[in-house]
C-alpha positions in Angstrom: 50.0 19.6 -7.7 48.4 19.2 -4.1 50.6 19.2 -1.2 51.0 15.7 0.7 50.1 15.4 3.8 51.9 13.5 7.0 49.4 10.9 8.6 49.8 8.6 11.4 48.8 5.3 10.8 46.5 2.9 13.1 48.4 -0.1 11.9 50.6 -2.3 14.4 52.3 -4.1 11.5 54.6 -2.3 9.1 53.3 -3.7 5.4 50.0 -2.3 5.8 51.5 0.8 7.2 54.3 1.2 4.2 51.9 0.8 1.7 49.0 2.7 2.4 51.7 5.4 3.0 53.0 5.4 -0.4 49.2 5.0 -1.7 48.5 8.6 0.0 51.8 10.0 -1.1 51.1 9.4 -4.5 47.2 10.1 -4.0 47.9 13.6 -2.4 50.6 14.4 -5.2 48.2 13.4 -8.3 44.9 12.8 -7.6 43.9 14.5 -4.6 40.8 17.2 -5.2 39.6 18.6 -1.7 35.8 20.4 -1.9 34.7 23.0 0.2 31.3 22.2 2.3 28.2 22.7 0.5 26.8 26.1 1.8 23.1 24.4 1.9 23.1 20.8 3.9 19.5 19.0 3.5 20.8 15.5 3.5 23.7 14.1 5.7 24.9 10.4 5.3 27.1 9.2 8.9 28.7 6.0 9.0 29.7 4.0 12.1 28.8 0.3 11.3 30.9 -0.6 14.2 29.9 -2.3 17.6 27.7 -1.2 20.6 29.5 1.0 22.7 31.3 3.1 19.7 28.0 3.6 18.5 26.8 4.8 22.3 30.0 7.6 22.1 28.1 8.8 19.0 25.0 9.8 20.2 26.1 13.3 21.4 27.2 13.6 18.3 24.3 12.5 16.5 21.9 14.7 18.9 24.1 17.7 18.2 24.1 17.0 14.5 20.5 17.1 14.7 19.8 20.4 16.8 22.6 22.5 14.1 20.5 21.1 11.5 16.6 20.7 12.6 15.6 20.7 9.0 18.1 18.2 7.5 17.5 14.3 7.0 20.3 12.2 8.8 21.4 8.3 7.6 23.4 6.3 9.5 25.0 3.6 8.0 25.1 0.7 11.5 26.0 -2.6 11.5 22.8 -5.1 12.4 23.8 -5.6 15.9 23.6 -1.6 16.6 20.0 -1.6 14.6 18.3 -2.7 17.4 19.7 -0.3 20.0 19.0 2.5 17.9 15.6 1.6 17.3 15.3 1.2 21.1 16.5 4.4 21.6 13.5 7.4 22.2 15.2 10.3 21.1 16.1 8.8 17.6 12.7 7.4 16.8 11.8 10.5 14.6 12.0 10.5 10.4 15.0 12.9 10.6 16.7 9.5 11.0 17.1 6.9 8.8 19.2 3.7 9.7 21.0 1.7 7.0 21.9 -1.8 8.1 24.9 -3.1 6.6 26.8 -5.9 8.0 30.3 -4.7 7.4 32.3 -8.0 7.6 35.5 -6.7 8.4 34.3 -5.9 11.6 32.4 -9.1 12.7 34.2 -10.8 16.3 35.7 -12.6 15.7 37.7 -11.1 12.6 37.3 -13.7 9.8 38.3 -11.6 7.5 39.8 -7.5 7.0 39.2 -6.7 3.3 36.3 -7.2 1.8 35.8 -6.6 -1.6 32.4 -8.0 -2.7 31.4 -6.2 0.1 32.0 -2.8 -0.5 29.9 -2.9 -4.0 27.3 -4.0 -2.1 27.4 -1.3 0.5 28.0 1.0 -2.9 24.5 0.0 -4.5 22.9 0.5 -0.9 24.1 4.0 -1.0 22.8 4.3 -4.7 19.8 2.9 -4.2 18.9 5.3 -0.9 20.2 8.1 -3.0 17.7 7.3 -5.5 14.9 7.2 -2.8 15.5 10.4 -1.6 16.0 12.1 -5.2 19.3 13.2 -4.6 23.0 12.7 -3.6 23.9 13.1 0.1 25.4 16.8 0.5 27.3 15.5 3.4 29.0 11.9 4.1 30.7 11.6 7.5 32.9 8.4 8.8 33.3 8.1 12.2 34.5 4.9 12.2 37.8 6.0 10.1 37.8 3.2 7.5 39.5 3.0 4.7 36.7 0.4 3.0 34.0 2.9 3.6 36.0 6.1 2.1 36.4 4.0 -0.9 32.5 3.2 -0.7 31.7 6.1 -0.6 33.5 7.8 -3.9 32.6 5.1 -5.6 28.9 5.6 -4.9 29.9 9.4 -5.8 29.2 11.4 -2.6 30.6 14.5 -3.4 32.0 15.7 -0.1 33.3 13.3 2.5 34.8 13.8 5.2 36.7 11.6 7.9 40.2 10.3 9.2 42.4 8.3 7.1 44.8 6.4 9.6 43.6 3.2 8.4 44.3 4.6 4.5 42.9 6.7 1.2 43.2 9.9 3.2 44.0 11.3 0.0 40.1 10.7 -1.0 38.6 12.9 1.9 37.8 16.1 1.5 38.4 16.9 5.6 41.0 14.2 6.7 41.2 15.1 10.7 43.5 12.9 12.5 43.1 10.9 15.2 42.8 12.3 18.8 45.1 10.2 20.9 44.1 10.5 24.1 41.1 11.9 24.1 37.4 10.0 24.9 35.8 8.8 21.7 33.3 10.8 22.3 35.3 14.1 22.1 37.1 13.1 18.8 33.8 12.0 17.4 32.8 15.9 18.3 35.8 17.7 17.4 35.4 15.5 13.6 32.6 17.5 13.2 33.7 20.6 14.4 36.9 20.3 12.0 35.0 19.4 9.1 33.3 23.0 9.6 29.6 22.0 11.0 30.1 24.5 13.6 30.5 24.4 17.6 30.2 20.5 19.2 30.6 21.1 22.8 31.2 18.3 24.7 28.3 16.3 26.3 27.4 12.8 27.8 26.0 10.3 26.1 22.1 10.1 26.7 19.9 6.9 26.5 16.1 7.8 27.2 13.5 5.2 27.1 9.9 4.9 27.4 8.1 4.3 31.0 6.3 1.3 28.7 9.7 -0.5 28.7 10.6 0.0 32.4 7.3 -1.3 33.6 7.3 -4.3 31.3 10.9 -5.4 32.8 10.0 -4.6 36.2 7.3 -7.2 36.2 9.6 -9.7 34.4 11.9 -8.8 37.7 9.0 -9.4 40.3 8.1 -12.5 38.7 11.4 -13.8 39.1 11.8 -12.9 42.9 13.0 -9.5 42.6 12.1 -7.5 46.4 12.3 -3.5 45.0 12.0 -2.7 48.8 16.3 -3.6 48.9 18.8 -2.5 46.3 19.6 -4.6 43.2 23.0 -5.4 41.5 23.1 -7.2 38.4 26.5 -7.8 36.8 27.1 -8.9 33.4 29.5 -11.0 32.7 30.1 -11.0 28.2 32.0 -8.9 26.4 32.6 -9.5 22.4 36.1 -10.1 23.0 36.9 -13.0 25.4 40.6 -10.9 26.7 38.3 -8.2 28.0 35.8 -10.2 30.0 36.9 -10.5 34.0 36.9 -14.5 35.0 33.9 -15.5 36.3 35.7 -17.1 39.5 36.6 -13.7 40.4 32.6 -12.5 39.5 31.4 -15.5 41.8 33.7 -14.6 45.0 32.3 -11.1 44.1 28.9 -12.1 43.9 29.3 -14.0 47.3 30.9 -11.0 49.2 28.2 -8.7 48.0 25.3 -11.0 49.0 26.8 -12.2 52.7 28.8 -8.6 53.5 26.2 -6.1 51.7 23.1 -8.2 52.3 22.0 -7.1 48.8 20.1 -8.7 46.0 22.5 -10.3 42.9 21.2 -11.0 39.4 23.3 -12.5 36.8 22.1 -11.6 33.1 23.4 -11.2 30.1 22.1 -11.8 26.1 22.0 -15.7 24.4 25.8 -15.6 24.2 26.4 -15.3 27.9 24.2 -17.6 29.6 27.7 -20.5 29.5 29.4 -17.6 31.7 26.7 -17.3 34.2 26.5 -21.4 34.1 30.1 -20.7 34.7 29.4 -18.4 37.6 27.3 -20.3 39.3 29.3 -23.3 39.0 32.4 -21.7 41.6 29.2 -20.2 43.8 28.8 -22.3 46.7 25.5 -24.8 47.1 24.2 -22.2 50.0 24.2 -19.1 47.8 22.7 -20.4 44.8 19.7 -20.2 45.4 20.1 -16.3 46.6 21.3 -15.9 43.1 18.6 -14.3 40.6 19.3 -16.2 37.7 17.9 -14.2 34.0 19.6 -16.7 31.2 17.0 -16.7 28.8 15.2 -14.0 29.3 17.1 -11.1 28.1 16.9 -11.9 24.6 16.6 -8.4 23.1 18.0 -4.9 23.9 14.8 -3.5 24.6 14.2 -5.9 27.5 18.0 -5.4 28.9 17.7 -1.4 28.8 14.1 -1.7 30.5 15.7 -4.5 32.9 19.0 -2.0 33.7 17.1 1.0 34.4 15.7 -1.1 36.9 18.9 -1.9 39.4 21.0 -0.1 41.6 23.9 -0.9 40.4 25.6 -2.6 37.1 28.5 -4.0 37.1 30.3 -5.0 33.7 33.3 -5.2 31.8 34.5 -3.0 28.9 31.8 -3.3 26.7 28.9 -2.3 24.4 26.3 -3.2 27.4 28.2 -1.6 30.1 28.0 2.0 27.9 24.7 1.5 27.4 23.6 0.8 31.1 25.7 4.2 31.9 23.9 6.1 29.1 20.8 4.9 30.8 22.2 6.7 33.8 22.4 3.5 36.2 25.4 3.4 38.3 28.1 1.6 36.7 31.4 -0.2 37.9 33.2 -1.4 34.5 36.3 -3.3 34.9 39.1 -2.9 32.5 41.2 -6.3 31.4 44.0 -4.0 30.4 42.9 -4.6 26.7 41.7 -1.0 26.2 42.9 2.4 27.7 39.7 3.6 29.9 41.4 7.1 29.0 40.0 6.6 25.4 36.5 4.2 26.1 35.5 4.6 29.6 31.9 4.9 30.1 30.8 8.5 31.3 29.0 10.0 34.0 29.1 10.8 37.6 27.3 7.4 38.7 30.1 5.7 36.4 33.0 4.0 38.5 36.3 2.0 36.6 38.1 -0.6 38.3 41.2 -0.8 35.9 45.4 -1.8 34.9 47.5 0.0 33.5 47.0 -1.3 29.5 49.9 -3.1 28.7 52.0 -3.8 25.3 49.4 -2.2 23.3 51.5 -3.2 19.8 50.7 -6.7 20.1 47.9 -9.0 21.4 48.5 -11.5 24.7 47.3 -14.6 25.7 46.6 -13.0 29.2 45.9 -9.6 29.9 46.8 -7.8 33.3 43.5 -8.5 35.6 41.9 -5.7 38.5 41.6 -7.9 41.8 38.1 -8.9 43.6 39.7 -6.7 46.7 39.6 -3.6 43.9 36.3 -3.9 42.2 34.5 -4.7 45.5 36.1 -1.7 47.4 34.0 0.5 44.5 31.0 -1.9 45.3 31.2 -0.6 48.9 31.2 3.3 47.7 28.5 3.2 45.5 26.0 1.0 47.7 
């Protein structure tokens, strides 16, 4: 009879909580069976299906993964809208990797729904059928993410050695449960998972977005066509975010806008993907008549990621809130201001790097959701415009 094991759960409501608690004490007591790792590792499964900047704070991971095991092939299990950035992404273009979409639909924003059933046996024939492709099972699987769906996935597909965190649930079905880090970057308990799941040494690192010249150029042009002078600095903030609590106000990013044109003398372009352009209409509604047209205005044109990474490695400086675009414009290693709502604790998800600045609030009753979240001032973010230009 195994041992059970004292987790802490992720859940802010006590049902969920209570029973997945008693699930693991029972699991732990009767049916747990932990594996050792398999001495030879040729094929390595990963999952984080989960949104753009949690799947920026894996790359060091990945890249690390990678240079312990040069001969191994790596899957990834992403969701569809990480697919692109991968793909996008130079150093991961190489058939040691191999991306498996799945649209996990738990995670979609906004949350429709949090279990889904139907859902898992599909993601359970994917990782059958890739099995099949390459001939044999995965030596390896890994979740990042810490989800109880895809632990369950995952034996039911019958990867033999899994390991992961189980604050969400099914701990008892992991071979390696490591907790979760509180406290520490995402990025340093995505590298100290795979150090505790015995993969060796995963010393800390930035994360690194490198792409090619072709894609700089190409965005460049679409820059000087739209007025863009290269001879003075750019500044392009973005104003989206998936969740609406996390994105600053845009009459806060229009006075900021305004200051940074008549005080800095410096060019402004608003961009952002499809989803945005109705907060840079926004924007440009509380801009006064006389500025508008100093305004570079991109709605429209940054329809994929490859033209926003080529477009950010262009400016100066990004400013953004706490999201998937702002991590990757600091990967790219543009200087970044990212402004915290007081949603998130910039302890946990700030984006890295010396050119990477956060304007931020102390987060604020974390065990339950607001209408309004605690909000940095214009005299704050621009004081960290002033430092950086």
């Amino acid at each position: 009879m195994t041992k059970t094991k004292i987790r802490k759960y992720s859940y802010r409501k006590f049902f969920p909580k209570f029973c997945f608690m008693i699930l693991d004490f029972f699991g732990d007591l009767f049916f747990s069976r932990k594996k050792n790792l398999p001495e030879q590792i040729s094929h390595i499964l990963i999952f984080r299906p989960d949104h753009l900047g949690d799947m920026v704070f894996s790359i060091p991971s990945l890249e690390i993964l990678k240079e312990r095991f040069p001969n191994a092939k790596i899957d990834i299990v992403i969701g569809p809208w990480s697919f692109s950035l991968m793909k996008n992404i130079e150093q991961f273009n190489s058939n040691s990797f191999h991306f498996l979409k799945f649209p996990c639909p738990w995670l979609r924003r906004p949350k429709t729904i949090k279990f889904g059933f139907f859902s898992i046996l599909q993601l359970v024939r994917l990782l059958k059928d890739r099995m099949k492709v390459i001939g044999k099972t995965y030596d390896v699987a890994i979740d990042l993410r810490g989800d109880f769906q895809l632990i369950l996935a995952s034996r039911m597909a019958g990867i033999p050695f899994l390991s992961g965190r189980g604050s969400t649930g099914l701990g008892f079905l992991l071979d390696i449960d490591v907790p979760n880090h509180e406290k520490k970057h995402l990025v340093e308990s995505n590298l100290l998972l795979l150090e505790k799941t015995g993969l060796g040494e995963f010393p800390f690192r930035n994360p690194k977005i490198k792409i090619t010249e072709k894609k700089i150029n190409k965005s460049r042009t679409l820059l000087k066509d739209n007025g863009v002078d290269f001879s003075k600095p750019v500044v392009g903030i973005h104003p989206g975010a998936g969740l609406a609590e996390k994105r600053w106000p845009c009459e806060k990013l229009a006075v900021l806008t305004e200051m940074i044109i008549k005080k800095n003398e410096l060019q402004v372009i608003l961009f952002g993907g499809p989803s945005d352009e109705f907060l840079i209409k926004e924007i440009f509604e509380y801009l006064p008549d006389s500025l508008k047209q100093k305004v570079i205005d991109l709605s429209g044109q940054v329809d994929c990621i490859g033209t926003f990474m080529g477009v950010v490695k262009n400016m100066s400086l990004y400013i953004g809130n706490d999201s998937g675009p702002t991590h990757i414009a600091s990967a790219i290693n543009v200087p970044v201001i990212c402004i915290f709502q007081g949603v998130n604790d910039p302890v946990i998800c700030r984006p890295l790097g010396d050119s990477a600045f956060v304007v931020s609030v102390e987060p604020k009753n974390q065990n339950k959701l607001l209408k309004e979240y605690p909000s940095p001032s214009i005299e704050e973010v621009y004081e960290v415009v002033n430092r950086c230009v």
